[in-house]
N, C-alpha and C positions, 0 to 999 in steps of 0.2 A: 281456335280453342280459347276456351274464356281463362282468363287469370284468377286463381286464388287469392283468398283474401284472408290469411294466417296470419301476416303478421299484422295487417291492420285488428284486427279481431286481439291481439295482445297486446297493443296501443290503444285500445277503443278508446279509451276516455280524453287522451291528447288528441286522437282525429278528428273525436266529436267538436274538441273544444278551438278544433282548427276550422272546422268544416263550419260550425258557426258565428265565425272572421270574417273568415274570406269568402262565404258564399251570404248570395240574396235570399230571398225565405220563399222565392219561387224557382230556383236552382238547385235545393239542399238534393244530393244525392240519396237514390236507395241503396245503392251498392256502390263502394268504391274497391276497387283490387291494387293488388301488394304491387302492383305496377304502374299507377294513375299519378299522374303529377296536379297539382294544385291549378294548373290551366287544364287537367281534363274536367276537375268538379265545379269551377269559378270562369265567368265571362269577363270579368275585372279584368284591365293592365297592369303590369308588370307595377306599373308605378300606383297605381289604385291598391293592388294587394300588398308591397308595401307599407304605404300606411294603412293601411285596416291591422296589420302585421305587429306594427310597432307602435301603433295606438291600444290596442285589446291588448298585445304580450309584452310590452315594454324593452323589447330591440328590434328592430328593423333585420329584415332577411338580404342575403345577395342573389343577386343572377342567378346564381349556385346551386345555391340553395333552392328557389324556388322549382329548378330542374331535379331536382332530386324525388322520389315515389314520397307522396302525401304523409304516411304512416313513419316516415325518415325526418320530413320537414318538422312534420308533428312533435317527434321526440328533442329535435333538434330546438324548436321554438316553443317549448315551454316557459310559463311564465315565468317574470326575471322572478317574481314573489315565489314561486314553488324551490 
């Protein structure tokens, strides 16, 4: 069964602005679900999406965090300006 995608859909505009970080512009996802970590939508290294990370949002992510559902990263890695 496929995952819903509710709460990204009530983040959209953090996921977008993740999804065009950390992903290449022949990777960007059509659908991402309230379950997807940022290694389901991105071929990038842990240390690659790092800085993509804290170069575009101004902190750097953990381990952790990059384990955690995209739509949670998202909210959690907004920019340090917002």
């Amino acid at each position: 069964m496929l995952a819903g995608d509710e709460n990204v859909q009530l983040h959209l505009a953090a996921v977008e602005r993740l999804l065009r970080v950390v992903c290449d512009d022949n990777e960007y996802p059509w659908f991402v679900s309230d379950e997807a970590t940022v290694f389901d939508a991105s071929t990038a290294s842990e240390a690659e999406l790092n800085e993509r990370i804290a170069a575009a949002l101004g902190h750097a992510a953990t381990a952790d965090d990059l384990e955690l559902p995209l739509w949670q990263l998202a909210t959690k890695m907004r920019p340090s300006s917002d």
